[in-house]
N, C-alpha and C positions, 0 to 999 in steps of 0.2 A: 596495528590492530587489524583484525582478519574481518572484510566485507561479506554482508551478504546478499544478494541479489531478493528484493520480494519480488514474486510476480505474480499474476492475478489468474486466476484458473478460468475464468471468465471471459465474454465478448462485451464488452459494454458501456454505457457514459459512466464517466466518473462522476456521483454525486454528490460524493461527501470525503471530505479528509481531516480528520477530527486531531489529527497529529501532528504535530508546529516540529522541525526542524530542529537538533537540536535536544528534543525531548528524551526524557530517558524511556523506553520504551519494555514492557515486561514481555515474556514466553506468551503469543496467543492474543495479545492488543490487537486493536483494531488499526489497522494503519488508513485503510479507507474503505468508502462502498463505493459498488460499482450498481449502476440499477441494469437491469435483463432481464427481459419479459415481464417489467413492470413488479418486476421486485430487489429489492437493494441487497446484495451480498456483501458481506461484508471479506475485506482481505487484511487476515491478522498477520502479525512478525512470527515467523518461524522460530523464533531466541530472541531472549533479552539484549538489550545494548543501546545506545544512543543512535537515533535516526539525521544519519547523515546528508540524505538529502529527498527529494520528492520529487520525479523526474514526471507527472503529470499535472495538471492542473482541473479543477472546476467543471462540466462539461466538455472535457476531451474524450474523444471516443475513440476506447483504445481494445486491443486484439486479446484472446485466449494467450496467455504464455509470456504478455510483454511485461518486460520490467516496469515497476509505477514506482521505488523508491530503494535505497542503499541505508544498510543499516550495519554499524560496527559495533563488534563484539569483545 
């Protein structure tokens, strides 16, 4: 099955990831927020498919561009 890389268009703490591992995931879900300048953006799946893994956690504060999860299609 073909991966696809999410990555977060964003600079900033991880504050939310509302998606378990595992999940089946639709076009546009929310995979997590990220809070920046005190507001939480949210970073959806680009495509449907089951969410294979979550390569950030809870309060990691992560860069413009980096991958935060792997999702197969």
């Amino acid at each position: 099955m073909p991966e696809i890389k999410i990555v977060t268009e964003v600079a900033g703490r991880v504050c939310a990831l509302p998606a378990d591992v595992g999940a089946s995931i639709g076009d546009g879900d929310e995979i997590a927020f990220v809070e920046a300048m005190k507001m939480e953006i949210p970073v959806a799946a680009p495509a449907s498919g089951t969410l294979k893994s979550i390569l950030v956690k809870i309060d990691d504060v992560i860069a413009e561009g980096q991958v935060i999860a792997i999702l197969e299609t």
